[in-house]
C-alpha positions as CSV (number, residue, x, y, z in Angstrom):
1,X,92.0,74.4,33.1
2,X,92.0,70.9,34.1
3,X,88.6,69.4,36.0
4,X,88.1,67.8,39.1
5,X,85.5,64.5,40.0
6,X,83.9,64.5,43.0
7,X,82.2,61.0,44.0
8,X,80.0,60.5,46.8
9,X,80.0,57.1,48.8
10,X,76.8,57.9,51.5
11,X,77.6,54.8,53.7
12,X,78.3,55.2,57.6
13,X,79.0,53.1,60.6
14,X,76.7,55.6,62.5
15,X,75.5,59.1,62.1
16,X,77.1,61.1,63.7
17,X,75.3,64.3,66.3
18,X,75.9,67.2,64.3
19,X,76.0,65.7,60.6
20,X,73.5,67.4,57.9
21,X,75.0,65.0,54.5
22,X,73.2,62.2,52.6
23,X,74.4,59.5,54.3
24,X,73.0,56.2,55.3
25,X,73.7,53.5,58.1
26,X,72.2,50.5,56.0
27,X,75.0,49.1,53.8
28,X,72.5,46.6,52.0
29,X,72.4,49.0,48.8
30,X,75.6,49.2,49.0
31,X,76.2,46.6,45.7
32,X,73.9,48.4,43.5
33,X,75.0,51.8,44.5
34,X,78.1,50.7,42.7
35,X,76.2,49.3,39.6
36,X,74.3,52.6,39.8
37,X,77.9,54.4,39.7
38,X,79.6,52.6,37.0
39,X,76.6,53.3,35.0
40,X,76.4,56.8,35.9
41,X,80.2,57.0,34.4
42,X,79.1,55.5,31.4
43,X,76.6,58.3,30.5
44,X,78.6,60.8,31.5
45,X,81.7,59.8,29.3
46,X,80.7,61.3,26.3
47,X,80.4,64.8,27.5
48,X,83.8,64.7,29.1
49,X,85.6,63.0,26.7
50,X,88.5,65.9,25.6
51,X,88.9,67.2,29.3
52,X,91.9,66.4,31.0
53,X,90.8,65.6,34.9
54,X,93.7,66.5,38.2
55,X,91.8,64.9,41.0
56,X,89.3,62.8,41.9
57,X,87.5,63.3,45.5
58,X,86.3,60.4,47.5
59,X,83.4,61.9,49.6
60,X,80.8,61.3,51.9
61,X,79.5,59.4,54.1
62,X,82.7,57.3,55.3
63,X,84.7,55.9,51.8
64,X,87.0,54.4,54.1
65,X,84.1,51.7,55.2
66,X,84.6,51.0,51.5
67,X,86.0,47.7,51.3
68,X,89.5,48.3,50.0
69,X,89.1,45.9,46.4
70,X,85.8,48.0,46.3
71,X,87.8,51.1,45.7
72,X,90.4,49.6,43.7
73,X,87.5,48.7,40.7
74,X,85.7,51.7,41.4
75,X,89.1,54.3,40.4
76,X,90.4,51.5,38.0
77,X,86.8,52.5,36.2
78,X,87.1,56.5,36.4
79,X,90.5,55.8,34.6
80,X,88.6,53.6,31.5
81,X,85.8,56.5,31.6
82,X,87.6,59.8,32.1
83,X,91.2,61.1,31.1
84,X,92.9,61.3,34.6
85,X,96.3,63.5,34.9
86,X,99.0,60.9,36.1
87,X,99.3,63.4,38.4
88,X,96.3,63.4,39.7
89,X,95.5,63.8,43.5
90,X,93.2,61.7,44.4
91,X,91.5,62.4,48.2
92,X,89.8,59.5,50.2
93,X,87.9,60.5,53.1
94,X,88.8,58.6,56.6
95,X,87.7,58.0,60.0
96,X,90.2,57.4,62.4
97,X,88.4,54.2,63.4
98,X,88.7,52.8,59.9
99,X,92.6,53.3,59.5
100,X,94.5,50.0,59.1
101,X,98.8,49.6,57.7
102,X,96.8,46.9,55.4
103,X,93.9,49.6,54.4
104,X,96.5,52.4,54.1
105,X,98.6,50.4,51.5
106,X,95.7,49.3,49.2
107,X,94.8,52.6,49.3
108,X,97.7,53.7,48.2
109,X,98.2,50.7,45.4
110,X,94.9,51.7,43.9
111,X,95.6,55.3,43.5
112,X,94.7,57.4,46.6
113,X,97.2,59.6,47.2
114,X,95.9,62.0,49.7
115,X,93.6,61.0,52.5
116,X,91.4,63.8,54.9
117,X,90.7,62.4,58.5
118,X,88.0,63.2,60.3
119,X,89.6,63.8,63.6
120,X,87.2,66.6,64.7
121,X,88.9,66.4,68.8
122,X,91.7,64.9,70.2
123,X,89.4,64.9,73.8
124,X,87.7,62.0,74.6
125,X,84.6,64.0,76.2
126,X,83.9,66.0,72.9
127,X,84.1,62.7,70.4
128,X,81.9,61.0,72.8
129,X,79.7,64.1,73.2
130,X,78.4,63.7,69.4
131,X,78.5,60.1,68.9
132,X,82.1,59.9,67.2
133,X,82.9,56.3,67.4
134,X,86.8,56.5,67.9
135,X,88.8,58.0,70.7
136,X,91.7,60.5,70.3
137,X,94.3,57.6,71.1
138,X,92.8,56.0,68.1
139,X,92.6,59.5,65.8
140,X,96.6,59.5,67.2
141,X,97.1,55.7,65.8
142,X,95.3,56.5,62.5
143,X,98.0,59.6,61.8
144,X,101.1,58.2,62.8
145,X,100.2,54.8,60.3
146,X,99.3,57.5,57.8
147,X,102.5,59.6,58.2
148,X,105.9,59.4,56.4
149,X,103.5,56.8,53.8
150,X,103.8,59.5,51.0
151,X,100.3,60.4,51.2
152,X,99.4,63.8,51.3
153,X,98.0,63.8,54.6
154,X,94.6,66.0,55.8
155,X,93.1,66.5,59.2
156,X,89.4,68.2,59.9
157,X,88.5,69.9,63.4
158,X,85.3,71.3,64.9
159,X,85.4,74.3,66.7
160,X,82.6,74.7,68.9
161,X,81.7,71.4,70.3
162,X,79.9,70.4,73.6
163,X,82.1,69.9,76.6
164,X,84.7,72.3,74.4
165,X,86.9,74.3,76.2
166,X,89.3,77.0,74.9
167,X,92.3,74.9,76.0
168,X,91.0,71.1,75.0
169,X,90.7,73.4,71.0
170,X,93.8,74.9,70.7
171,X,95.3,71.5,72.3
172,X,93.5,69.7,69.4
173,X,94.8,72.5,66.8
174,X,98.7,71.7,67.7
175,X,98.3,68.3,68.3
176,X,97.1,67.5,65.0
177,X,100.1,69.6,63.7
178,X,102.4,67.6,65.6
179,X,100.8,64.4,64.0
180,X,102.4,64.6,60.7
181,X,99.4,66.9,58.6
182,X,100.2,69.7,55.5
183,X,96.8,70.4,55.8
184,X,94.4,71.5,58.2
185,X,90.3,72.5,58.2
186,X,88.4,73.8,61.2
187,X,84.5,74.2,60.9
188,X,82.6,75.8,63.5
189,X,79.7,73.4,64.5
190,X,76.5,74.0,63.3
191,X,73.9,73.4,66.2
192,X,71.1,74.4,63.9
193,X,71.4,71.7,61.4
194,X,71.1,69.3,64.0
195,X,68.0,68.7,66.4
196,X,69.0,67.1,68.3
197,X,72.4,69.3,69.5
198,X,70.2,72.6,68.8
199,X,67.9,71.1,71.6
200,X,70.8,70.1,74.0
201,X,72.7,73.6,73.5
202,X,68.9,75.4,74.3
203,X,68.6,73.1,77.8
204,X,72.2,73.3,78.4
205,X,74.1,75.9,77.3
206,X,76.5,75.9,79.6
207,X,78.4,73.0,77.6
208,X,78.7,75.4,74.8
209,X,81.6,78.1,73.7
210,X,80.0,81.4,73.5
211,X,80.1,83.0,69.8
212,X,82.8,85.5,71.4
213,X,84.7,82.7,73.0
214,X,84.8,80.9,69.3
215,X,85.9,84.3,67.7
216,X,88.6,84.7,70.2
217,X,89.7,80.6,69.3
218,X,89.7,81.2,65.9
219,X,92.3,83.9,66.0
220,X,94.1,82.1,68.5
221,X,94.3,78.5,66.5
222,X,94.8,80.8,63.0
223,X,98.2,82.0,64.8
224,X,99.0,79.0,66.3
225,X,99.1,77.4,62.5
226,X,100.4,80.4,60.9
227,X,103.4,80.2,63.6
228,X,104.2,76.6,62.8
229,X,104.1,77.7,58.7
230,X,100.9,76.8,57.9
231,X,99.3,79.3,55.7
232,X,95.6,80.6,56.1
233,X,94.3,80.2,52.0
234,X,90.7,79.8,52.8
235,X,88.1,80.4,54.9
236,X,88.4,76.9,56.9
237,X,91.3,75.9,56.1
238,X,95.1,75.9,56.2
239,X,98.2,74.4,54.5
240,X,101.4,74.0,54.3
241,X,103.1,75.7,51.1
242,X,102.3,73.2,48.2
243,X,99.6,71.1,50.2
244,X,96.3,73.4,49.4
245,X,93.4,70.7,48.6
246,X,93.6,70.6,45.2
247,X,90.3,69.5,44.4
248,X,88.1,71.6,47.2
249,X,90.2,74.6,45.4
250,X,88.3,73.9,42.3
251,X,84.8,74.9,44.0
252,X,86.4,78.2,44.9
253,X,87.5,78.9,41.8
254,X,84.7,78.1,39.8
255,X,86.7,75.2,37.6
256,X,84.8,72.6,35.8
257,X,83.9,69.6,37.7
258,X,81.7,66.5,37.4
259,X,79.8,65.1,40.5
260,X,79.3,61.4,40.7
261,X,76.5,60.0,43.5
262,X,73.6,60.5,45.4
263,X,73.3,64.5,46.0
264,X,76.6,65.1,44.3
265,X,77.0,68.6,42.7
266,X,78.4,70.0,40.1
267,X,79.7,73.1,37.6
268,X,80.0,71.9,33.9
269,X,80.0,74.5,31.1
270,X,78.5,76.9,32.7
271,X,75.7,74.8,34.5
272,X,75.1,74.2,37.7
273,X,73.7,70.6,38.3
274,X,72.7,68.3,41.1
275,X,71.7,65.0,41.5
276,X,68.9,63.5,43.5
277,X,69.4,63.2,47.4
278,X,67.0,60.2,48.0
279,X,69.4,57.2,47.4
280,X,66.2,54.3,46.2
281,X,65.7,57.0,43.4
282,X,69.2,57.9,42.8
283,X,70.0,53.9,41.9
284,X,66.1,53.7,40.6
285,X,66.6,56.2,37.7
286,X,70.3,54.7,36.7
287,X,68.9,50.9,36.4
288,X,66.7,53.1,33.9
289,X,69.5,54.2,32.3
290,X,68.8,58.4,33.0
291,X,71.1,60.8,34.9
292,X,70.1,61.1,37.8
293,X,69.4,64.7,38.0
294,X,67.5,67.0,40.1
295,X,69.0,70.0,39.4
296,X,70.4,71.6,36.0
297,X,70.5,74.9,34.7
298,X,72.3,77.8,33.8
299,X,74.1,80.4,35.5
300,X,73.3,83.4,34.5
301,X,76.0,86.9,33.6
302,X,74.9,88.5,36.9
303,X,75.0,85.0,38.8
304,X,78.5,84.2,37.8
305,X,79.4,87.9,38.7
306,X,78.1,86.9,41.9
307,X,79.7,83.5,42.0
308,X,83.0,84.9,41.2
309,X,83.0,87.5,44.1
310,X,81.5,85.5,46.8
311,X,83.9,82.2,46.2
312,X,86.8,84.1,45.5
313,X,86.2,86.1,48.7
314,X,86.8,82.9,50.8
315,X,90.3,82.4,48.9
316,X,93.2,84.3,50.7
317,X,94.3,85.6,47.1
318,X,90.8,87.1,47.0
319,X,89.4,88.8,43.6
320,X,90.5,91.7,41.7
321,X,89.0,95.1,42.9
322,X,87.6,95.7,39.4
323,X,85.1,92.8,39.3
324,X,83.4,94.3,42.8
325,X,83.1,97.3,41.3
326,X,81.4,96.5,38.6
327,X,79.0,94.6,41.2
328,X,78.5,98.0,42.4
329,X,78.0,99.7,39.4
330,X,75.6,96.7,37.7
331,X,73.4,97.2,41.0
332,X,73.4,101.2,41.9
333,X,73.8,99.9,45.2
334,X,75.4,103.1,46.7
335,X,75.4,101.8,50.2
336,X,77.6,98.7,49.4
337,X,79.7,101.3,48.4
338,X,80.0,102.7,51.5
339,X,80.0,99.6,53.5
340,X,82.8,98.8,51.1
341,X,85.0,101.3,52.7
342,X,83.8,101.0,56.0
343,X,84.7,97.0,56.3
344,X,88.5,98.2,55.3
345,X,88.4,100.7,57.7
346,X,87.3,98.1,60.2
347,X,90.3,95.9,59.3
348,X,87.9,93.1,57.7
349,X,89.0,93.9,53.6
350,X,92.8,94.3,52.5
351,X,93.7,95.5,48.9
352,X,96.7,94.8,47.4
353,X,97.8,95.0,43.6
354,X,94.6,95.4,42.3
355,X,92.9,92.3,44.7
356,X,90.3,92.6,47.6
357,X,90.7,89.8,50.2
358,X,89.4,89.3,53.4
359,X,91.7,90.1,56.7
360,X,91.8,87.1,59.3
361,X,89.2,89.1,61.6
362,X,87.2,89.3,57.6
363,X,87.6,85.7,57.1
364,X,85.8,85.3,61.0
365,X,83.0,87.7,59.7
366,X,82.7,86.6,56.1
367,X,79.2,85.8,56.1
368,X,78.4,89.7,57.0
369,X,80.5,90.7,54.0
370,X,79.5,87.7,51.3
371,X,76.0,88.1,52.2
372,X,76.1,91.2,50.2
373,X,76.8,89.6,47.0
374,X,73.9,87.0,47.1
């Protein structure tokens, strides 16, 4: 199975209301957080020398601040260091506000060929609501220069966000279907992680979908893609046939991959490893010439029973019947059998040749289901 290389780039224009990454406002590291990732290549060459990698993932943090000949040395270098498919898809990360013809085409002549916009709204009210710092006219202008460009084109959409109403989301949903995209991820907006929106929702709830009224959108805007051919392969996210992320697909299926960067995680013969999320001691241990880690250690038989289940549960193709069984069987837990049968009674599990997958309704209530399996 080929592997996929995730690399993190942490710098931002502004944080934004409801972000929970590493990120960082203050560019002035920004030259030896390079250094620091070239060198953390250089260690990590050895042990992936013989492994063929399929796509690279240019995360964050915003890599379209990335100054465009930035980006150009940075993937000419993953080529020297790792053996890259010439197939590879390689996904940039974009805010509207950063989208150029100019940017687009060096993208494209250094080897980005897929690029995931952070749209989040097409209403004005809702960007401004949590500090986005374009408007939809400009989210509209950064998809049409992106379309008919032959980049695999992505577009990301919060459900749940203040001043939100059930028609400004499902406007959003076909609008950004009508923009060109193959792929499309909605993620419901996570008040908690943020104080300062946790606080606003507590004071004024009123500019806040109810959790019902979010259900009820997420059926609605699941319909409204599957009706214009999108199909519904994970959790958060939907594609046209052929344009599933290639790299995010990974993750879910528990294929090797090597994470580059401050925080960046990873899954590498049979380790899971992370580095640290403090970016002084992130470029601090790499001018020392050590990987940068914070996190490494193996997962365990009943772990990667676990890991199996619960990722391949957020995959539509789900995970054969047997391997939940033997959950069962391992644990003697006699009432997830019976939940078992009650969440396909309640029209949350499907089975079909030999696989358990979650319904659409299952998909909404995942986290009572994968919970079980932690």
């Amino acid at each position: 199975m080929n592997a996929g290389l995730y690399i993190h780039l942490p710098y931002c224009a502004s944080r934004c209301g409801y972000c929970s990454f590493v990120v960082t406002t203050d560019a002035s590291s920004r030259e030896a957080y390079r250094a620091a990732l070239s060198r953390e290549m250089e260690l990590i060459e050895a042990e992936a020398r013989g492994t063929r990698f399929d796509s690279v993932y240019l995360g964050g943090g915003t890599p379209s601040l990335f100054p465009p000949a930035d980006l150009r040395t940075l993937l000419a270098e993953v080529r020297r260091n790792f053996e890259l498919d010439p197939e590879s898809e390689v996904t940039l990360e974009a805010n509207p506000e950063d989208v150029t013809a100019t940017k687009r085409d060096a993208w494209i002549a250094a080897g980005v060929t897929r690029v995931s916009v952070g749209v989040q709204s097409f209403e004005d009210r809702e960007l401004q609501a949590v500090g986005r710092r374009h408007d939809a006219a400009r989210a509209r202008e950064a998809l049409q220069i992106l379309s008919d460009s032959g980049l695999s084109l992505s577009g990301d959409l919060i459900l749940g966000l203040p001043e939100q109403t059930g028609a400004t989301f499902l406007r959003s949903a076909t609008a950004l279907c009508d923009l060109g995209v193959g792929h499309v991820s909605i993620y419901l907006l996570e008040t908690e992680k943020s104080k300062s929106l946790d606080e606003d929702r507590g004071r004024r709830p009123e500019r806040y979908l109810s959790d019902d009224a979010q259900a009820d959108l997420w059926l609605e805007a699941a319909e409204a893609l599957n009706d214009r051919h999108f199909q519904h392969y994970e959790i958060s996210n939907w594609a046209l046939p052929g344009r599933e992320a290639r790299h995010n697909t990974k993750y879910w299926e528990r294929a090797p991959t090597l994470g580059l960067g401050v925080s960046a995680h990873e899954f590498w013969h049979g380790r899971r490893r992370a580095n640290v999320s403090a970016l002084p001691a992130y470029i601090d241990r790499l001018c020392r010439n050590e990987r940068p880690l914070a996190l490494d250690r193996a997962v365990g038989p009943e772990e990667d029973l676990a890991e199996r289940i619960v990722l391949g549960l957020r995959l539509s193709k789900g995970v054969a019947r047997e391997e939940i069984e033997r959950w069962i069987a391992e644990r003697g837990d006699s009432n997830l059998s019976s939940d078992f049968a009650a969440w396909r009674e309640r029209g949350l599990l499907r089975e079909e040749r030999g696989r358990v997958a979650l319904t659409e309704r299952g998909f909404l209530l995942s986290n009572e289901i994968l919970c079980r399996f932690v």
